[in-house]
C-alpha positions in Angstrom: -28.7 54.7 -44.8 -28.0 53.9 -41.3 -26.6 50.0 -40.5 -26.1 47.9 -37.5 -23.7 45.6 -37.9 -22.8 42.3 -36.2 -19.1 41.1 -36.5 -19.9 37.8 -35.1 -22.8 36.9 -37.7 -21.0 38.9 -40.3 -24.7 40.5 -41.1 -25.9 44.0 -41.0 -29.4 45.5 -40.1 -31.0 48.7 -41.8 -32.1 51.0 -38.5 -32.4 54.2 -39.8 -31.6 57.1 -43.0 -29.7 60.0 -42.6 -32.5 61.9 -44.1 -35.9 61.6 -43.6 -36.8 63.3 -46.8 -35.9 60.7 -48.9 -38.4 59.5 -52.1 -36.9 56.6 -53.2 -34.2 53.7 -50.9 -31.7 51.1 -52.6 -30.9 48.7 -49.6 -27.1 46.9 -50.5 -26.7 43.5 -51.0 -23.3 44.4 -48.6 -21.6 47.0 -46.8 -18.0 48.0 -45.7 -17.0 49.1 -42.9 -13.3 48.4 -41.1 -12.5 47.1 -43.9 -14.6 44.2 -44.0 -17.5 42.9 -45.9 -21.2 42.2 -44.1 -24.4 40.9 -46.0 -27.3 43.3 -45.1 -30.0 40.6 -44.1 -32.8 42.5 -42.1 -34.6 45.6 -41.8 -35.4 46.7 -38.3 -38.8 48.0 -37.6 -39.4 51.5 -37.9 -36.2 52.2 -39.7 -38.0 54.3 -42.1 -40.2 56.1 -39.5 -41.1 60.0 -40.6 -39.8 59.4 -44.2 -43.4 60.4 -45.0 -41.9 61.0 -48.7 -41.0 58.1 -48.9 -42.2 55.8 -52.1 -40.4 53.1 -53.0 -37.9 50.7 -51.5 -35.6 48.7 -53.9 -33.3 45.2 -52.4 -30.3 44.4 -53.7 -29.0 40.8 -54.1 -30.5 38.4 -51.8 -29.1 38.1 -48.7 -32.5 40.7 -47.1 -33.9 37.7 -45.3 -36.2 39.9 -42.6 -38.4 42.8 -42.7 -39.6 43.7 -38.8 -43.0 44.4 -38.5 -43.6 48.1 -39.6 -40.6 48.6 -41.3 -42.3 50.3 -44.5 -45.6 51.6 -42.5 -45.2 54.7 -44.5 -45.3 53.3 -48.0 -48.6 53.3 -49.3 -49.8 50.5 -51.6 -50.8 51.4 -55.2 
């Protein structure tokens, strides 16, 4: 999983994966990085762009306050 974060907010955004062959995501509740703790509140749209694989998306904790407009285009509905 790829994060943005912003120091001043003390928030992060999900922009990207590493892989695009993934099957299943678990978005944090936080990440570290430096050292310090963000709350991962967004997802930016078309983070999950080409992970045609791609099934199911799980949030942790409740802090994901945003989910930009075709963020999860490639999940189909059951």
């Amino acid at each position: 999983m790829i994060y943005k974060v912003n120091r001043k907010k003390k928030t992060a955004t999900v922009v990207g994966v590493t892989s695009k062959a993934v099957t299943k995501i678990t978005i944090a509740a936080k990440v570290k990085t430096g050292g310090k703790s963000y709350k991962v509140n967004s997802i930016k749209k078309n983070a999950f762009k080409g992970c045609y694989q791609l099934k199911t998306v799980k949030a942790k904790g409740k802090s994901l306050k945003k989910v930009r407009k075709k963020a999860l285009k490639m999940l189909r509905k059951k």
